[in-house]
C-alpha positions in Angstrom: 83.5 99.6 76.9 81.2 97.2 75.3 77.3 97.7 75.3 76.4 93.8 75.9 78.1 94.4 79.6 74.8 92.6 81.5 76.8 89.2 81.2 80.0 90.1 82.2 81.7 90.3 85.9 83.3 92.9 87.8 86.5 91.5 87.5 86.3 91.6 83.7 85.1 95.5 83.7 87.7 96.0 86.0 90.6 94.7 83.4 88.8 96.7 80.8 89.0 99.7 82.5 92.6 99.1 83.2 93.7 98.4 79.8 92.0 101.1 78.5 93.8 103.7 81.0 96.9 102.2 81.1 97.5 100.0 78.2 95.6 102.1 75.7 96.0 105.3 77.9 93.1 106.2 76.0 91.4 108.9 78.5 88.6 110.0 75.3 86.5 106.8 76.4 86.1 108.4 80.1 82.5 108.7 79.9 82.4 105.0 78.6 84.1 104.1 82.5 82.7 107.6 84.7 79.6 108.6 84.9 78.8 112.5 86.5 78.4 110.5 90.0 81.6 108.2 90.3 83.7 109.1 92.9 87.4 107.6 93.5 89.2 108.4 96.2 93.0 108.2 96.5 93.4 107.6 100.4 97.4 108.2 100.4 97.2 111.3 98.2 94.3 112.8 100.3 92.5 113.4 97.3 88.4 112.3 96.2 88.2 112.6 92.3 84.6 113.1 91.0 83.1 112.6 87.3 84.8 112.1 83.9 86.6 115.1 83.1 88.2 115.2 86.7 88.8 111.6 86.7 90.9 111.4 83.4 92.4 115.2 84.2 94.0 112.9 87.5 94.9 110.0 85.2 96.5 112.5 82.9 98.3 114.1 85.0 100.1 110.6 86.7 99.9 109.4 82.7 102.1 113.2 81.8 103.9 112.7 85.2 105.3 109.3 84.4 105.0 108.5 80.3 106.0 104.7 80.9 103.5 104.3 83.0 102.4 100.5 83.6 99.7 98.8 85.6 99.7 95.0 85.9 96.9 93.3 87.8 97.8 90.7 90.5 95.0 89.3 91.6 91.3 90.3 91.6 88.6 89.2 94.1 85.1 89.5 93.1 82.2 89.4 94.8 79.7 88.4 91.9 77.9 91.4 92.4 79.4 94.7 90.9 82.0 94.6 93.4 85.7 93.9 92.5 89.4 94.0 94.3 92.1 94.8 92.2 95.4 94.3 93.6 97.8 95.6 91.2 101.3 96.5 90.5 103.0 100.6 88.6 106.0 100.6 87.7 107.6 103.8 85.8 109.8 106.8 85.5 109.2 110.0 87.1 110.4 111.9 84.0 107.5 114.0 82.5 105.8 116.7 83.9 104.6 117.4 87.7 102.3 115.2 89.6 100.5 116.5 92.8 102.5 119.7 92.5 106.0 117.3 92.9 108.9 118.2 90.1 109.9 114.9 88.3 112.8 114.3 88.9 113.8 110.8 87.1 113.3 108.5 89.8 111.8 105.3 89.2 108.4 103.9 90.8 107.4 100.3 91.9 104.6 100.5 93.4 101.7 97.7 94.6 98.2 98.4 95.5 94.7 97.8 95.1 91.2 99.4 94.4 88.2 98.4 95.4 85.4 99.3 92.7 81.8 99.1 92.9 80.0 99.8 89.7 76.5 101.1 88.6 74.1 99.4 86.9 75.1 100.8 83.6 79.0 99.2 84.5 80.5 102.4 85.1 82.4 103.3 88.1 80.5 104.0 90.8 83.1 104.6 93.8 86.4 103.1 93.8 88.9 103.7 96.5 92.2 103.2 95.8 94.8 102.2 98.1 98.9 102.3 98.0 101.7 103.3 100.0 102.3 106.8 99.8 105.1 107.1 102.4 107.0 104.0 100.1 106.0 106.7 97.1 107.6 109.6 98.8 110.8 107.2 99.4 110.8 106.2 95.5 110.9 109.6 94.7 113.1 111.3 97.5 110.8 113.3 99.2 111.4 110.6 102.2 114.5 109.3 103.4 115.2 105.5 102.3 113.7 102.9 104.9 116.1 102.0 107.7 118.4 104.5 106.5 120.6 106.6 109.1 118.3 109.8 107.9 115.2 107.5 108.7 116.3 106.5 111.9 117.0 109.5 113.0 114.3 111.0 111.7 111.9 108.5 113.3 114.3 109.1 116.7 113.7 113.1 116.5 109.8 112.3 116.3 110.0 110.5 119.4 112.0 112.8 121.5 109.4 115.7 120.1 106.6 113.4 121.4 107.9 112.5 124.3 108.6 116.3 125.4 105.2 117.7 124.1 103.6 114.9 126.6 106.4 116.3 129.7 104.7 119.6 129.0 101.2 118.6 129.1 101.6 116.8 132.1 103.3 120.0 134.2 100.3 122.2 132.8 97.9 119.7 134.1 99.6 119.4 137.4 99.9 122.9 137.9 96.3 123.5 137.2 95.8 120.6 140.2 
């Protein structure tokens, strides 16, 4: 990223950061976007990322995962003070190597999220948490039956009866212990 950053927005480090991960896919210039005390966490994966060499081992993993990879931004709000949102939009092909410990398996992604960044004073990340809809990934992929799907309903119908039973149960033992 550019040196003469003290004039420029959030919003506009934001889109440089993006282009240079996903348009570029240039993951060399990590220490240019991470310092050793960013932090992102990826709420639907469960997973906090912390420093450079993490951060673009993640990024290269997804980037392996799924070689077509793209990221358009949708809208950005910025607070005018080292604070972005950045709604955005992946689309790609699950053909390339693992991601998360999942075999590719060709299926293809279209995803929408956002991320919220805050960055230091030097305009690197400082903590950006990212949120999409993992369950709507695990559909994309197969891992999840399709929405509304006769495996979903009945999924979602099996869940209910196991709930439903596990509270019966609970209630005897507390009414036996009365």
């Amino acid at each position: 990223m550019s040196t003469h950053t003290e004039q420029r927005s959030a919003t506009e480090v934001a889109r440089e950061t993006f282009r240079i991960l996903f348009e570029e896919k240039n993951l060399s210039r990590a220490d240019e976007m991470w310092s050793e005390n960013s932090v992102d966490y990826f709420l639907a994966a469960g997973q906090t990322v912390r420093g450079p060499r993490d951060l673009a081992a993640f990024f290269q993993e997804l980037l392996d995962a799924v070689p077509d990879w793209t990221m358009e931004i949708e809208n950005t709000i910025d607070d005018g003070d080292r604070q972005v949102v950045v709604q955005w939009r992946g689309r790609g092909t699950f053909t390339g190597g693992t991601f998360q410990g999942i075999e590719p398996n060709g299926r293809s992604l279209d995803i929408r999220g956002c991320d919220v960044f805050r960055f230091d004073d030097d305009w690197r990340v400082a903590t950006n948490t990212v949120y999409y809809d993992g369950a709507e990934f695990a559909r994309q992929i197969g891992m999840l039956p399709p929405r509304d799907s006769t495996a979903d309903r009945m999924t979602l119908k099996a869940f209910n009866a196991r709930t439903k039973l596990a509270a019966r149960i609970k209630s005897r033992r507390a009414a036996g212990r009365a």
